[in-house]
C-alpha positions in Angstrom: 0.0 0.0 0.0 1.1 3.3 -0.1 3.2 5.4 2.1 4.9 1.7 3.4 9.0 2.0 2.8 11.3 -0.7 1.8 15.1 0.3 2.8 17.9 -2.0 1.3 20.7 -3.6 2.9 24.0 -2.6 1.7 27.4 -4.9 1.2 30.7 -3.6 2.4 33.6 -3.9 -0.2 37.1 -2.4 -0.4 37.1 1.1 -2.9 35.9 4.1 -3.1 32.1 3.3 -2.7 32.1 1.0 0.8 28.6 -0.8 1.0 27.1 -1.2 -2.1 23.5 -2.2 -3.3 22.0 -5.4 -3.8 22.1 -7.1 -6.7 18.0 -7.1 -7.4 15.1 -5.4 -5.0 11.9 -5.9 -5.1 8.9 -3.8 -4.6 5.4 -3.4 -4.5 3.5 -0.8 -6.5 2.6 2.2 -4.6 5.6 1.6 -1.9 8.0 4.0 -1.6 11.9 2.5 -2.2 15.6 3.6 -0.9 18.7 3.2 -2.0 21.5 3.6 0.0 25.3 3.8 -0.7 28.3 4.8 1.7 31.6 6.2 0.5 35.0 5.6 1.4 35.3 10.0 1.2 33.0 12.2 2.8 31.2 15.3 0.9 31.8 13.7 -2.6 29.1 13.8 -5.1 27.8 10.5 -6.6 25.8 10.1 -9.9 22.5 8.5 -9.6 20.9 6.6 -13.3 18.7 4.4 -14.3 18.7 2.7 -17.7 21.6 5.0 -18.3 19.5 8.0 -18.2 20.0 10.0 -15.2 17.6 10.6 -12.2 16.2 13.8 -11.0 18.5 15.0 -8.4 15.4 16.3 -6.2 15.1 12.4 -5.3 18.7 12.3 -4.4 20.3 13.4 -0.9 23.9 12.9 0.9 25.1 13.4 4.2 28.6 12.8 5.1 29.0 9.5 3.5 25.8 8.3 2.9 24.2 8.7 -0.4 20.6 8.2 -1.1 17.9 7.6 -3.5 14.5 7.8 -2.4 11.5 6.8 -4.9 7.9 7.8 -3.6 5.3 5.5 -5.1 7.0 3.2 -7.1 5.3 2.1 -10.2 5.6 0.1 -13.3 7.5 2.7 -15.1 9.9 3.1 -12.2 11.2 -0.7 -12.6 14.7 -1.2 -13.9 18.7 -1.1 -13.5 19.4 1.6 -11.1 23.2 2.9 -10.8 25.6 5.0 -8.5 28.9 5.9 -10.1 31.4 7.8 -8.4 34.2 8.0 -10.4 35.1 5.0 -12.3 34.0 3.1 -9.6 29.9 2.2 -9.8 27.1 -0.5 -7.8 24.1 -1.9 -9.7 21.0 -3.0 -8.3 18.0 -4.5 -10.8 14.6 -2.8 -9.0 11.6 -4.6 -9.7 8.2 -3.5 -9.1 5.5 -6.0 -8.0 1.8 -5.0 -9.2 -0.6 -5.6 -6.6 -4.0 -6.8 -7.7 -7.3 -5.0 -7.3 -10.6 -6.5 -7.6 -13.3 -4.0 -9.7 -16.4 -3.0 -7.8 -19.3 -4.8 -7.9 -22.6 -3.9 -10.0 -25.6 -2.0 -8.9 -28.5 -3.2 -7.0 -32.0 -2.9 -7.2 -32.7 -1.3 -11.0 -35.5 -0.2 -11.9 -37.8 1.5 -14.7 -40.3 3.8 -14.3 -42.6 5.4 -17.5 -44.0 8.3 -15.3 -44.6 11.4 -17.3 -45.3 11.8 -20.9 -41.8 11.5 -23.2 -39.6 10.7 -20.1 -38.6 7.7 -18.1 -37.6 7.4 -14.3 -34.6 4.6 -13.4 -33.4 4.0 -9.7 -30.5 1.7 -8.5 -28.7 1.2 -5.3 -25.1 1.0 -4.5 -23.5 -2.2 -4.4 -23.0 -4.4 -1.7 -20.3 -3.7 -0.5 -19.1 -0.6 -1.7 -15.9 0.2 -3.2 -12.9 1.1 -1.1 -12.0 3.3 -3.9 -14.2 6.5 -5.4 -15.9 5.1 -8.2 -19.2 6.7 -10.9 -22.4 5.3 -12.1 -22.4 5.1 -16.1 -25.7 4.9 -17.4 -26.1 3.4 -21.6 -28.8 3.5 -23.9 -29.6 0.8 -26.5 -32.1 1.4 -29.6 -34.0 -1.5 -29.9 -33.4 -3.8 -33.2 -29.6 -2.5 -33.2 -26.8 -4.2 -31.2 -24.9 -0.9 -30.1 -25.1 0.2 -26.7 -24.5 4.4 -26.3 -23.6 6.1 -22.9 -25.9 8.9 -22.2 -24.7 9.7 -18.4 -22.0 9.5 -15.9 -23.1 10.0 -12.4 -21.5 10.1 -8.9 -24.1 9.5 -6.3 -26.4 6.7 -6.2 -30.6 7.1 -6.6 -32.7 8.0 -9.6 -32.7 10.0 -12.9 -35.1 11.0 -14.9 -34.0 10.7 -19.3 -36.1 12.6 -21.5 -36.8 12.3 -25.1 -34.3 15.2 -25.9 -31.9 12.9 -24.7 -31.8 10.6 -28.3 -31.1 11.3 -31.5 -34.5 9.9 -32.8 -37.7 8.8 -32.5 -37.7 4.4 -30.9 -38.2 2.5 -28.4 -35.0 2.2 -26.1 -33.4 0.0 -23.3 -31.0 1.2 -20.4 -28.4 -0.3 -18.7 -25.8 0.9 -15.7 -22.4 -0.3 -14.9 -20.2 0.9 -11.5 -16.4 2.2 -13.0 -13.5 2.5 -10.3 -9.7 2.9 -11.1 -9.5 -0.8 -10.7 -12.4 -1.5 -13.5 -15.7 -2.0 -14.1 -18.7 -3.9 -13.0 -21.1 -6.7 -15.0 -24.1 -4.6 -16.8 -27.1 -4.3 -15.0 -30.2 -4.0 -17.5 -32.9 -2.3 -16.5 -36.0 -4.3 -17.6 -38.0 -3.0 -20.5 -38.0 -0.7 -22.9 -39.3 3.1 -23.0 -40.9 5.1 -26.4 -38.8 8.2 -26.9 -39.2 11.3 -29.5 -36.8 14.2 -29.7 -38.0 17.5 -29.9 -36.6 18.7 -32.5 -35.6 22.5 -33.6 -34.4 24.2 -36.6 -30.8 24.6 -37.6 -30.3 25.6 -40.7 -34.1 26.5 -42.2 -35.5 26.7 -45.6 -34.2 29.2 -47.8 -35.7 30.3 -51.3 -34.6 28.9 -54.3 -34.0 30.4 -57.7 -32.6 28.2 -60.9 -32.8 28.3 -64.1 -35.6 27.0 -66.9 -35.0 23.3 -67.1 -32.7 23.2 -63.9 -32.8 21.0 -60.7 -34.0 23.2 -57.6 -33.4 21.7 -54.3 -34.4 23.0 -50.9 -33.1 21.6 -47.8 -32.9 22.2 -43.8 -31.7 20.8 -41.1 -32.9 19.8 -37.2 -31.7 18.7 -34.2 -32.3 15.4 -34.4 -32.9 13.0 -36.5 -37.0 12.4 -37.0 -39.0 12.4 -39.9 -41.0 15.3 -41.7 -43.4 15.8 -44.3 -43.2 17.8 -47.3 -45.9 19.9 -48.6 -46.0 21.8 -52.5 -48.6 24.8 -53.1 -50.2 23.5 -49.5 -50.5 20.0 -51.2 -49.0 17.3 -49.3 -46.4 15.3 -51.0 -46.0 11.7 -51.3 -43.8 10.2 -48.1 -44.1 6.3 -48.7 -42.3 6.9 -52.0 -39.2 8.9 -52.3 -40.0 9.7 -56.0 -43.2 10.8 -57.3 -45.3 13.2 -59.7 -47.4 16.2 -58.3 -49.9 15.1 -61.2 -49.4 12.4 -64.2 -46.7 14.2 -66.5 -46.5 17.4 -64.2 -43.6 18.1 -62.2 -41.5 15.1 -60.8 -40.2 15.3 -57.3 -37.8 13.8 -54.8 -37.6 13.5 -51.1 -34.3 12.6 -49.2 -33.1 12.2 -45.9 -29.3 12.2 -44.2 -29.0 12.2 -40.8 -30.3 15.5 -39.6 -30.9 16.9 -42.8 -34.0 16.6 -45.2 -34.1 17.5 -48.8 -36.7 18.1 -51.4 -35.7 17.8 -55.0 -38.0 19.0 -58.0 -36.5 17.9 -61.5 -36.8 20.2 -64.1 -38.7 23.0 -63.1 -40.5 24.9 -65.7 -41.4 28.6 -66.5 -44.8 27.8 -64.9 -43.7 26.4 -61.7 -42.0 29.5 -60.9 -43.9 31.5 -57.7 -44.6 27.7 -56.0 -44.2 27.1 -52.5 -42.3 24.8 -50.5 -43.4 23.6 -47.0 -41.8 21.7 -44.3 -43.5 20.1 -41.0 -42.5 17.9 -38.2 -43.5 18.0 -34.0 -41.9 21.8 -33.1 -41.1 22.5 -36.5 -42.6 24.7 -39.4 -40.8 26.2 -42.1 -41.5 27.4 -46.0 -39.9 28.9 -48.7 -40.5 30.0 -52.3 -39.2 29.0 -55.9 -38.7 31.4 -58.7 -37.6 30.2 -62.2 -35.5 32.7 -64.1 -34.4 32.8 -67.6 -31.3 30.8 -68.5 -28.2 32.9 -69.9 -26.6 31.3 -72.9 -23.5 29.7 -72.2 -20.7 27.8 -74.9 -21.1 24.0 -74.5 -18.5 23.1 -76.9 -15.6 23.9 -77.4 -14.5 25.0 -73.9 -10.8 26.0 -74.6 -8.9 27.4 -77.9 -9.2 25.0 -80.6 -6.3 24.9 -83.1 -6.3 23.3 -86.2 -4.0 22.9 -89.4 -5.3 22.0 -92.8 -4.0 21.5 -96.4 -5.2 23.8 -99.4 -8.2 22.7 -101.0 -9.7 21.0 -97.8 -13.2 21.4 -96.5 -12.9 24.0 -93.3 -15.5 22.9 -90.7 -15.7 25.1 -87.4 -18.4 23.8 -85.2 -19.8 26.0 -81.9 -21.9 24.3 -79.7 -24.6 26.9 -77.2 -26.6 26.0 -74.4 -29.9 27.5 -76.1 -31.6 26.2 -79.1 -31.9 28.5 -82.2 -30.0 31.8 -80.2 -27.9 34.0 -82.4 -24.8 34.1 -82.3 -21.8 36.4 -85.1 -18.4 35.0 -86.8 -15.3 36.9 -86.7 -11.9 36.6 -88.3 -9.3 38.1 -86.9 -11.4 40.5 -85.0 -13.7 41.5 -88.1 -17.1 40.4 -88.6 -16.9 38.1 -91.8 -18.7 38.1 -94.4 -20.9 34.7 -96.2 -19.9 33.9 -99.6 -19.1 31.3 -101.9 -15.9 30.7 -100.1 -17.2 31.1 -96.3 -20.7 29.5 -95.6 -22.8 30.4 -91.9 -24.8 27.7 -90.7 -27.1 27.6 -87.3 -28.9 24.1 -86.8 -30.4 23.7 -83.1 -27.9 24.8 -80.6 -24.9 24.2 -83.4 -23.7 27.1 -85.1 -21.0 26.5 -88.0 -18.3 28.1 -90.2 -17.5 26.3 -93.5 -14.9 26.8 -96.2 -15.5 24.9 -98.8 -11.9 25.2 -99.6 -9.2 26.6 -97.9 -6.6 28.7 -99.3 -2.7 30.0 -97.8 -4.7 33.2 -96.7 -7.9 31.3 -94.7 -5.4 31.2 -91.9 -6.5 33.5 -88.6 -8.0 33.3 -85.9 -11.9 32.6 -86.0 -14.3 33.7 -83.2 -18.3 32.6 -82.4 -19.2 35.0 -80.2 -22.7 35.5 -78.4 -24.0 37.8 -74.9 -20.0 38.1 -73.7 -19.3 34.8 -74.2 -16.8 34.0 -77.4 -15.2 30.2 -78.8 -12.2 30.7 -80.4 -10.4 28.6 -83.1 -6.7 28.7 -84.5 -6.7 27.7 -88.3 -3.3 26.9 -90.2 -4.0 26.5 -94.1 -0.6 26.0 -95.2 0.4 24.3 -98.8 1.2 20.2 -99.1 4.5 19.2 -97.7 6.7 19.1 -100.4 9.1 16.0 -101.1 12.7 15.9 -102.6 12.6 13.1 -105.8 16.3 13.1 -106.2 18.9 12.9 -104.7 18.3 10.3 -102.1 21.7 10.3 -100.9 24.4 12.6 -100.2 26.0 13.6 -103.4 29.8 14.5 -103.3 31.2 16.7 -105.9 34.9 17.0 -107.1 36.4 19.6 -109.2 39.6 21.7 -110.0 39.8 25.6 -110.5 37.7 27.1 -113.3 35.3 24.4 -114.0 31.6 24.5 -113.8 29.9 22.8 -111.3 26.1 22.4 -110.9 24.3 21.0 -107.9 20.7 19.6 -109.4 17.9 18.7 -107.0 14.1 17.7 -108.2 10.9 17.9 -106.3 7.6 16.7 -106.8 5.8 19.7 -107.3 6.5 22.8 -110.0 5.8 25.2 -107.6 7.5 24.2 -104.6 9.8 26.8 -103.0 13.3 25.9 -101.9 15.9 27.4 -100.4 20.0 26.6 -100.9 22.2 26.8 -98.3 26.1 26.6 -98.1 27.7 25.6 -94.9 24.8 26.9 -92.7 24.5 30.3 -94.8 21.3 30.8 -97.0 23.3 30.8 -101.0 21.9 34.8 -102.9 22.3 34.9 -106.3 25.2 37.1 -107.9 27.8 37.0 -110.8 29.6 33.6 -109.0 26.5 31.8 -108.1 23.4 30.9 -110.4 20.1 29.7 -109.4 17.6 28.1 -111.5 14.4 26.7 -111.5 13.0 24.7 -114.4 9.7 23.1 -114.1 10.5 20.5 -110.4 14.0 20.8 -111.3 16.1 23.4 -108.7 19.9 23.8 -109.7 22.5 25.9 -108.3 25.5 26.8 -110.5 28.9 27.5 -109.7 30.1 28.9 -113.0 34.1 28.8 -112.4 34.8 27.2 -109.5 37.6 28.5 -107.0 39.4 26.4 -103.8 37.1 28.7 -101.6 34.0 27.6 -103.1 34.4 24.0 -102.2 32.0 23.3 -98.8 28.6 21.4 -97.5 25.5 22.4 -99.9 21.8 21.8 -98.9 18.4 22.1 -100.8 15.8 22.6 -98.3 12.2 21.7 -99.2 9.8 21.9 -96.9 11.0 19.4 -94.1 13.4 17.6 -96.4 17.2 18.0 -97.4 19.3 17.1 -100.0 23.0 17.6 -99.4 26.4 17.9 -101.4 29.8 18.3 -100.4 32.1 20.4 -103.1 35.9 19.9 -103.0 37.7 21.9 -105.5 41.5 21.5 -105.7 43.5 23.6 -107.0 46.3 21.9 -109.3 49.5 22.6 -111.6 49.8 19.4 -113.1 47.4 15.8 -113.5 50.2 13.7 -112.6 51.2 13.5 -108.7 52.7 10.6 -109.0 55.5 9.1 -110.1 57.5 12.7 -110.5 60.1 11.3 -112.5 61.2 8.5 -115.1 60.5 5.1 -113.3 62.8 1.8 -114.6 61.4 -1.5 -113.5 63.5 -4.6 -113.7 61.6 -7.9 -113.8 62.1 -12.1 -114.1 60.0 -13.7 -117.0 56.7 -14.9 -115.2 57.1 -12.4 -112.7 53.8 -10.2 -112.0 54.4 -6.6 -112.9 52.5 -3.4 -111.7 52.7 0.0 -113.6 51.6 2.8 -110.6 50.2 6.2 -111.6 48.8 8.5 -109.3 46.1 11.4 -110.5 45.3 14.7 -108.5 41.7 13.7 -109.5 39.7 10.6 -109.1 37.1 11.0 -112.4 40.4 11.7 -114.8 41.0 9.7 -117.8 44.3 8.2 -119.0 45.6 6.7 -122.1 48.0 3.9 -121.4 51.2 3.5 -124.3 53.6 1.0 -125.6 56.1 2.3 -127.3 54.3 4.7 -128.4 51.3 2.6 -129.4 48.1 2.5 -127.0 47.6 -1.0 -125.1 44.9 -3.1 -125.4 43.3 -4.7 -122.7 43.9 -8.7 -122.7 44.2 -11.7 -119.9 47.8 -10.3 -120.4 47.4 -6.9 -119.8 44.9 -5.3 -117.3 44.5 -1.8 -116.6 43.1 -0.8 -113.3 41.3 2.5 -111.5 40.5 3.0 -108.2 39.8 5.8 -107.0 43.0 8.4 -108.3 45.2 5.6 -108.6 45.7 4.2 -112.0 47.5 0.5 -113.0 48.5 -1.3 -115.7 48.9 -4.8 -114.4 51.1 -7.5 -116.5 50.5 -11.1 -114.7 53.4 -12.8 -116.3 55.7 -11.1 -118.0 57.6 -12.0 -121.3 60.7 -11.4 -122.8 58.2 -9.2 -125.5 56.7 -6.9 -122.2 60.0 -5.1 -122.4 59.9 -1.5 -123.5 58.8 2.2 -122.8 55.3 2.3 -121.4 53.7 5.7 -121.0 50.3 7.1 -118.5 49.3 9.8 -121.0 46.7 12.4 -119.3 46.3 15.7 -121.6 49.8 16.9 -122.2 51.1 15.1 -119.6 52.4 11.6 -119.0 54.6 9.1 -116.4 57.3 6.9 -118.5 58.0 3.7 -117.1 60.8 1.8 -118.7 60.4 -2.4 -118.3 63.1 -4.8 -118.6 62.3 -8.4 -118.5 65.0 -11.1 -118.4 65.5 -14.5 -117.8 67.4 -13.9 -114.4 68.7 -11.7 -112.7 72.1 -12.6 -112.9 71.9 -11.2 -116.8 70.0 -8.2 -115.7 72.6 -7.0 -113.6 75.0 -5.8 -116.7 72.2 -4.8 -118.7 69.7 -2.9 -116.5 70.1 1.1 -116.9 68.7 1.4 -113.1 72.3 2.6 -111.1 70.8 2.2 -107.8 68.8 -1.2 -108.5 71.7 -2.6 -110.3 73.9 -2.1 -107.0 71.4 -3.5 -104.9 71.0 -6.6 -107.0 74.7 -7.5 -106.9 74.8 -7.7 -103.5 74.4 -11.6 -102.4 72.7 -10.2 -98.8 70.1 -8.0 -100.7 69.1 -11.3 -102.9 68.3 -13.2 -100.1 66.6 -10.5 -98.2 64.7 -9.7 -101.5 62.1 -13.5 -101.0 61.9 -12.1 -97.3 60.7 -8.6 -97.9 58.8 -8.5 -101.4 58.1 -4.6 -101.0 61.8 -4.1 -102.3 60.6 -5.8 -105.3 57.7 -3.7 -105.9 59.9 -0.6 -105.4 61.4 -1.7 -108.3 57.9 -1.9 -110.1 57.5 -6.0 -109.7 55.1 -8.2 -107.6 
């Protein structure tokens, strides 16, 4: 119980802390509990924690060297591992608090029900037997019969009798009672009063009827709500409406009605009111309750149905135009403008009003149809972006990138062709839109574009676009600049060969599209299985698979008034062909016994020579 104290016996040890605590205590809830420590020094101050966090020091004292810790009351919450450190020197003691168990109070005694007066009830009870030991209420529950939830209604302190009356419950039933006795050790068994009682609520306005104005054709709805939650009855032009149906007709295809009801609130729906059911009014009755109010009808302003927002739309010359505006009145005016001016019906712009649609058409559109469009009506406007813009032109050739090579002073045209006569495009050179002037020609020509670069220059080499529309054709120019055809070989070239041995005849050109004449003695080859002549790219060969004693001789790369010479000399070894080859250089090279076996090892020293 409380105020009882439970002191602990201490162990005497050698260090700076002499007796320290036990190693557990126990106590009961509600008891008060201290700890005590001595200490080898007096005056010294001693930390006191428990669960590592550290106590309030108003339950801590010290005298000399004693140290204490006094908890008042001890509950649950105090339980757990309480510490004095002093130093690095500490005692533990585990405190555990023992619950001591209460009995609840018993129930009431003697309940009873009592239907005096009209709309009330009386119950009575006694205390139990015997009464608590501990302060303890009455709590008094209600129960609506046919539902299974019970719903306090009172708490009360002394024993006797109290009177509930109708305001008491939220609606109209029949209702059962029950009281419990509640202590800080519990609660009682229910004692049901026997019976049941009849119970209405008086109920009171809380929000009333207000009147109503809508719209021809609209919904109105009047609502209010009570107190509590009981049931009414609606009434139209003093004419009592229908309750056992929630929907009904005043009279056969007159106006249609419905009644609703949440909670506290009730609600009267007519559908659809009409010009002639403007003026009506609307009653409401229940017990304490009477409340009206009037309907007026007023005349709908016209508002866009369709379409809400900005409409844009982009057509192709010589489609059908369509713009469709959709009002929220049937057969109501309403103007066209373009671009802020009223238009004008014609051949090429039709007006059209069927119903609530009103439309725009153009039979077909042109470039200069484009604008902005407006249907406007009584402040209230639809607008509609329209794009006419031509068909999207498309590039025939060139499919793929062209590339264009040319030396100084010759003419170079780009050529482009597009699928329609009168398609614009534009020509650009590295990024830069091309002008006409004295260096650069446009033309046009039926779907044919060209771009002519009468006498080229280095400079006017670069990357070269057609635009059309959304498509591109592109060229690349390169214009060298040369002094001669030949770049390569530079000088008089003598090739010494084996009979059978494969030779190759090398001539370089400073331009990959130039043509060369090929000599023998100053007689032009003919191709054979003997004798091939090869391009690629600005490399040109003359190839001789296996040479003959006959291949010997001057052979000459002729390009305009230019040529390489190439002097062959084929022998049956090269043991002869060391006397008699005019090459200095190769001639030295072939006498040396080291060189003719390195020659089988590295065959490029052969073909330095002109062999393979």
């Amino acid at each position: 119980m409380r105020g009882r104290v439970r002191t602990v016996a201490n162990v005497t040890v050698k260090g700076p802390i002499l007796k320290r605590l036990p190693r557990k205590l126990d106590v009961l809830e509600g008891e008060n509990a201290v700890l005590l420590v001595e200490t080898l020094e007096a005056g010294v101050e001693g930390r006191w924690s428990r669960d590592g966090e550290e106590l309030p020091v108003i339950c801590q004292s010290s005298s000399g060297h004693m140290h204490a810790l006094v908890l008042p009351g001890v509950t649950r919450e105090d339980a757990g591992e309480v510490t004095f450190s002093l130093g690095n020197s500490r005692t533990t003691t585990l405190l555990r608090v023992k619950c001591v168990k209460h009995s609840p109070p018993g129930p009431p005694v003697s309940a009873e029900m009592f239907k005096g007066h009209k709309n009330t009830v009386l119950l009575t009870w006694k205390p139990p037997d015997p009464a608590p030991e501990t302060p303890f209420i009455y709590r008094l529950e209600r129960q609506e019969v046919g539902s299974e939830d019970w719903i306090q209604c009172f708490s009360i302190e002394k024993a006797g009798a109290v009177e509930v009356p109708g305001d008491c419950v939220p609606s109209e039933g029949d209702y059962r009672f029950r009281i419990c006795t509640v202590s800080g050790h519990g609660r009682s068994p229910h004692v049901v009063f026997h019976g049941s009682a009849h119970l209405v609520p008086t109920a009171h306005l809380v929000a009333g009827l207000e009147d109503v104005q809508v719209y021809n054709g609209e919904d109105a709805v009047f609502s209010l709500d009570l107190s509590t939650i009981i049931q009414g009855t609606w009434f139209l032009n003093g004419e009592e409406l229908k309750s056992n149906e929630p929907e009904g007709q005043v009279e056969p295809g007159a106006l249609r009605y419905r009644m609703e009801q949440k909670g506290l609130q009730h609600r009267l729906i007519l559908h659809a009111v009409k010009h002639q059911d403007s003026g009506a009014l609307v009653g409401f009755s229940c017990p304490g309750v009477q409340d009206s109010a009037a309907l007026t009808i007023q005349e709908s302003p016209v508002h866009i149905l369709s379409p809400q927002d900005k409409v844009s739309l982009t057509f192709t010359t010589s489609d059908r135009v369509v713009l469709t505006c959709e009002l929220s009145r049937v057969d109501f005016p309403a103007t066209w403008y373009k671009d802020g001016q009223k238009v004008e019906e014609s051949e090429l712009l039709v007006v059209k009003m069927d119903g609530r649609k009103h439309r725009l058409i153009l039979p077909e559109a042109k470039v200069q149809d484009s604008g902005e469009f407006e249907c406007r009506t009584e402040g209230v406007s639809a607008f509609f972006g329209v794009t006419v813009q031509d068909p999207p032109v498309h590039i025939v050739e060139p499919r793929e990138h062209v590339f264009v090579h040319a030396i100084t002073s010759e003419c170079v045209m780009l050529a482009c062709e597009v699928d329609r006569e009168d398609a614009p495009v534009c020509w650009y050179k590295d990024g830069q839109e091309v002008e006409e002037s004295d260096f650069v020609v446009l033309e046009n020509e039926g779907p044919h574009r060209r771009l002519v670069l009468p006498a080229t220059q280095p400079s006017d080499g670069g990357e070269f676009q057609c635009v059309a529309g959304d498509e591109r054709a592109y060229f690349t120019v390169t214009i060298t600049d040369v002094s001669s055809w030949i770049v390569y070989p530079s000088g008089k070239v003598y090739v010494a060969a084996v009979r059978l041995e494969r030779v190759v005849l090398t001539c370089e050109l400073c331009r990959p599209w130039a043509e060369v004449r090929w000599t023998k003695n100053g007689e032009e080859v003919v191709e054979s299985p003997a004798l091939l002549l090869q391009k690629e790219d600005t490399v040109r060969r003359l190839v001789l698979p296996s040479v003959q004693l006959e291949d010997s001789g001057e052979y000459l790369c002729e390009i305009d008034d230019e040529s390489a010479s190439f002097t062959l000399t084929v022998t049956e070894s090269y043991q002869s062909q060391d006397s008699s080859n005019n090459n200095p250089e190769l001639c030295v090279l072939l006498k040396k016994p080291k060189t003719r076996r390195l020659w089988s090892r590295f065959p490029q020293w052969r073909r330095t020579a002109g062999t393979e």
